[in-house]
N, C-alpha and C positions, 0 to 999 in steps of 0.2 A: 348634206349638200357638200361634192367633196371634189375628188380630183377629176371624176367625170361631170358632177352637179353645175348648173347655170341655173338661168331664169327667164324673167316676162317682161312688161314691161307697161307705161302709162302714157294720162293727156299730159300732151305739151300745153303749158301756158304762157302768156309772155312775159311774166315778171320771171326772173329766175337768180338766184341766189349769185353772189362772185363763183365757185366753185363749178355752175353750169353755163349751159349755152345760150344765148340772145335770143334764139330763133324768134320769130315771133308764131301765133299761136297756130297750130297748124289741125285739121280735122282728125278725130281720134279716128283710128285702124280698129279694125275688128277682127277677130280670128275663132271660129268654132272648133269646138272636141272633136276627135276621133272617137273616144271612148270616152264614158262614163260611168264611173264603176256600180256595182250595188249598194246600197244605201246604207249606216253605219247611223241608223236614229237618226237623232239631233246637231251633236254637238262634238262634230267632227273639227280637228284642227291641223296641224303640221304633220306635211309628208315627208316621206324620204326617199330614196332610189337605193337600189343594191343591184349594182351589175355582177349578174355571175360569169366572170371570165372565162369559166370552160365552155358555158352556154349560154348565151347572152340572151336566149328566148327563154331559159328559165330564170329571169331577173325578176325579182319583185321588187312590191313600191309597199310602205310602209306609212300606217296613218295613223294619228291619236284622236281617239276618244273620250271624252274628260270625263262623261258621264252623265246622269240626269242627277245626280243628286250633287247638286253645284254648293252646296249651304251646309252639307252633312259633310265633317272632317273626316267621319270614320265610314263614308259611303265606300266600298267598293267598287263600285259598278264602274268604273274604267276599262279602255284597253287597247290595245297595239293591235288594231288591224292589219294582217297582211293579204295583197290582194296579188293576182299575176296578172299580165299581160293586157288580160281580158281584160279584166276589172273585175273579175270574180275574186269574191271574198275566198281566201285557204285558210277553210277553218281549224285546221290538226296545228295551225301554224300560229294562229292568231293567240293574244295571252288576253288570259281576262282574269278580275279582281284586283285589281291598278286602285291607288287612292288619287282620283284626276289628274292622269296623266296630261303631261303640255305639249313640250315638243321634245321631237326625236331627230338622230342623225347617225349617219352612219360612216365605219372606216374602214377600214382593209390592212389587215397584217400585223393585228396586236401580235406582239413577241410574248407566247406561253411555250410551258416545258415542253408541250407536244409540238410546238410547230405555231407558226403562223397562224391566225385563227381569222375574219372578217367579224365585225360586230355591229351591233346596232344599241345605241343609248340614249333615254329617254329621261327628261324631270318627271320624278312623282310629285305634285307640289303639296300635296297634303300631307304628305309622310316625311318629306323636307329632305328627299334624298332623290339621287339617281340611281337605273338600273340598267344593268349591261348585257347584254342577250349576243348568243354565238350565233353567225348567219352562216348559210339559210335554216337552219332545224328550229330558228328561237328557242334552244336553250339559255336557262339562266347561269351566268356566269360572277353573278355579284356576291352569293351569300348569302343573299335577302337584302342586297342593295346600300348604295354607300353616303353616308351621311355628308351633307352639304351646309358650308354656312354656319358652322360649330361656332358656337359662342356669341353667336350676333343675333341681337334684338329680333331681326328681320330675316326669317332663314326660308319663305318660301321659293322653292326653286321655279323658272319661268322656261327662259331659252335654254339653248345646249348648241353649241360648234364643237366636230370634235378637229383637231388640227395631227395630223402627222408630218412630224419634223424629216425634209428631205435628206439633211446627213447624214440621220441615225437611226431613221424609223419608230424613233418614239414618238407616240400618241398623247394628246392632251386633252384632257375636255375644259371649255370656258361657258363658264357657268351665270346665268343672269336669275333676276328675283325681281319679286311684284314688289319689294321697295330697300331703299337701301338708302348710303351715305352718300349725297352729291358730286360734293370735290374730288374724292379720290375712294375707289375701293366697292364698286357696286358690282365688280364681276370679280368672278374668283376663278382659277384656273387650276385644275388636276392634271398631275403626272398619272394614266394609267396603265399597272403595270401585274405580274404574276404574282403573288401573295405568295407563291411557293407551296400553294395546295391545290392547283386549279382552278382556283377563283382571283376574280381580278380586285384590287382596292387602289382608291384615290389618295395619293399626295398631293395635300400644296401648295401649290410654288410660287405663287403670289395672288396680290388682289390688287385691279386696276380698272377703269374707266370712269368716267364722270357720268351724271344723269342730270335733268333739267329739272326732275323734282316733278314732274306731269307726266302722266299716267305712267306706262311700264316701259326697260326696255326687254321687249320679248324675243324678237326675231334677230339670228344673230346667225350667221355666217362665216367660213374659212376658206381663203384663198391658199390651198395646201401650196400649188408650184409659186405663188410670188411671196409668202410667206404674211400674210395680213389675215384682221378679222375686223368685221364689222360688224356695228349693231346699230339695231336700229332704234332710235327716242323717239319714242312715235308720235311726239306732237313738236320734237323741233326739225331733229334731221336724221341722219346718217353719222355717227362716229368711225374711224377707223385707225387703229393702235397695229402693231407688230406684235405676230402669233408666237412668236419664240419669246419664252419668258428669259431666257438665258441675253437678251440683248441689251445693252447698257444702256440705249434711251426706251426702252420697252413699255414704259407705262407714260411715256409722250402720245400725246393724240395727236398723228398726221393728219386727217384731215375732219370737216364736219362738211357735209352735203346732203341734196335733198332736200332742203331749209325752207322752199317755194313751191310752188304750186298745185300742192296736193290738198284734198278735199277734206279731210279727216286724219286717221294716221296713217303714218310708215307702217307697214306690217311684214309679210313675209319678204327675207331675203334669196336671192341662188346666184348661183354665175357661172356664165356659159362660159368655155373654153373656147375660144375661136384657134387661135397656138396656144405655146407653151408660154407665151407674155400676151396677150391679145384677148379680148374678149366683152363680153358684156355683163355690168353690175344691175339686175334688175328686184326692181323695187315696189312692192303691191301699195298701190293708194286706194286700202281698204272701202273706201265710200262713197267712193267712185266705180265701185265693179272695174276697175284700172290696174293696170302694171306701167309703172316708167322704167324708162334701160337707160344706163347712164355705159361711159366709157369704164372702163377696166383697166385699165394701160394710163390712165393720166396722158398728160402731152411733154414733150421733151424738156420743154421749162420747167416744168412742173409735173412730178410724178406722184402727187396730192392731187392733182387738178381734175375730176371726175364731172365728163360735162355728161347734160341730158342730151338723148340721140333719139330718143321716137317713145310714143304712146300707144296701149292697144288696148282697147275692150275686150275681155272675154266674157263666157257665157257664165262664169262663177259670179254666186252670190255673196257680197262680204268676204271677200279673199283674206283671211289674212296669214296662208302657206301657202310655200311652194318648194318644189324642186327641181332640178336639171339635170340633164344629159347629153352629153354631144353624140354617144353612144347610138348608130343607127341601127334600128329592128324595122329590117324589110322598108317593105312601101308603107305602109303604113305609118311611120314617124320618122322618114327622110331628115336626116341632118340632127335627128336627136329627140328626146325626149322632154316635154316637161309637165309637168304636174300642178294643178293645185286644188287646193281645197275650196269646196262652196258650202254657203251655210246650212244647206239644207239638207248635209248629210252626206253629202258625196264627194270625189276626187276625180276632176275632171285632167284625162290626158289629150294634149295637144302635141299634133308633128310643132318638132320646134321652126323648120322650112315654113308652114301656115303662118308663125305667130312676128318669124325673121321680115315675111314680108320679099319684096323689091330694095329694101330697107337696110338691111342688116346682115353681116355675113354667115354664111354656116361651114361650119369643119368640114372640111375635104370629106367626103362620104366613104365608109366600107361598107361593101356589100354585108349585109346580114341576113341572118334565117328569117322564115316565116313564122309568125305566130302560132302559137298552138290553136287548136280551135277552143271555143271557150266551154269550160266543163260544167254541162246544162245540169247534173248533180247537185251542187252546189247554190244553184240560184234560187 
């Protein structure tokens, strides 16, 4: 979820946290798919986007499969779905043999000896590492994948944000786990960078966030242009710290949001670009079939202050990923893309203009290509 990546959004209710707005309770909005891709089993979870800037109609979306064998440490049977446009699965593209993969995310312009490269990385959480793959070919660029969580009790990896630094172009990945230390120290963050043989390896560069101690936090997000990361604690709120580990209050938590009105957990995070400082923080209220959109920009008093702006139903079951795009492809998803996952195997794409509503704004449009037609091969 990155510098093109946004989101969805959820019901309004009327109690709402300091951090949100008063409204009182307003009718939940609905919005249907464009597309629904081909089916991926069971137990599909977090997407991602990859805009190819030379052809933006040859973008893929990227989706985790954890597997059937949810109990067996040494199952393989995971994998990195990649689908295009259609929603057609590319199977030359897709990777299989994953120990339950979680979630994925993607960045553009790791610094390697050849050249700038685009990537996409993923927690294996059974193998207790992450794996880094070159886009679009999904080649592996890890090794055999890079260990996460060295030394700690609790090394299952969960979420992934990866954050590229605007000064310098380095790239970080922030790392979350199915359980950790409260107070201080439940997310870890990797410098990654060239190993100096073609493959990529993680440094440490610190460990920061706090957790509530109930259930996980999974879904975790990076606002590459205002320089923030959020995550989500899916039974209290929203946290959000400073993505450069190099900042001297960096492991201060600016804000906590999202604290009301949701029906179950916080799950999938994205965010939509409206400008270069403007936008929307949208947030999956798992059990609710719901998305809430909170503001992105804070308010001038307060640039912590993240209020709720609107709810929407979609047709996903059990959401708990998503992804964004301000990115427009043709008529068919005017003002951008977004993605997410439903329980029942699928990754449902919505124009993000259907899901904006009368409501919400969208990025000045560029004309874009037309879709390929969907390659009935495949199906």
């Amino acid at each position: 979820m990155k510098y093109w990546v946004g989101a969805l959004l959820v019901a309004m209710t009327a109690g709402c946290d300091s951090s949100e707005s008063s409204h009182a309770a307003q009718p939940l909005a609905e919005a249907k798919p464009t597309r629904v891709t081909e089916r991926v089993f069971l137990d599909a979870d977090d997407p991602a986007i990859w805009i190819d800037q030379e052809n933006p109609a040859h973008s893929l979306v990227l989706g985790t499969y954890k597997g059937a064998g949810t109990a067996d440490r040494e199952s393989r049977d995971g994998a990195l779905y990649v689908f295009d446009l259609s929603g057609v699965i590319v199977r030359e593209k897709t990777i299989h043999g994953l120990r339950r993969p979680n979630n994925v995310d993607v960045e553009y312009g790791l610094k390697m000896q050849g050249g700038p490269v685009d990537i996409a990385v993923l927690t294996e959480r059974f193998a207790n590492r992450i794996r880094v793959y070159r886009l679009p070919d999904m080649e592996a660029m890890d090794g055999g994948g890079i260990p996460v969580f060295v030394g700690e009790q609790h090394r299952e990896p969960m979420g992934i944000a990866l954050y590229r630094r605007p000064m310098d172009g380095t790239i970080f990945a922030i790392v979350s786990r199915k359980k950790g230390p409260r107070k201080r120290g439940y997310l870890w963050q990797y410098r990654l960078e060239d190993h100096g043989d073609g493959t990529v390896r993680g440094i440490k560069v610190r460990q920061f966030g706090q957790w509530s101690g109930t259930k996980e936090i999974e879904a975790l997000v990076v606002d590459d242009t205002l320089g923030y990361v959020y995550a989500s604690d899916e039974r209290l709120g929203v946290r959000k710290y400073h993505a450069d580990p190099d900042r001297s209050e960096a492991d201060e938590e600016l804000a906590l949001f999202a604290t009301e009105g949701f029906t179950e957990d916080r799950e999938g995070l994205s965010i939509y670009e409206v400008t270069d400082t403007t936008g929307y923080i949208i947030v999956s209220d798992q059990g609710a079939n719901a998305f809430h959109v909170f503001t992105r920009e804070g308010s001038p008093a307060d640039p912590h202050r993240h209020e709720r702006l609107k709810s929407v139903r979609l047709a996903t079951l059990d959401s708990d990923g998503s992804d964004v795009t301000h990115e427009s492809f043709g008529d068919q998803f005017p003002g951008g893309l977004f993605v997410a996952m439903s329980d029942d195997g699928t990754y449902h794409y919505y124009s993000w203009s259907a899901v904006a509503g009368d409501d919400l704004e969208v990025r000045k449009r560029v004309p874009g290509p037309k879709l390929a037609t969907p390659r009935k091969e495949n199906r």
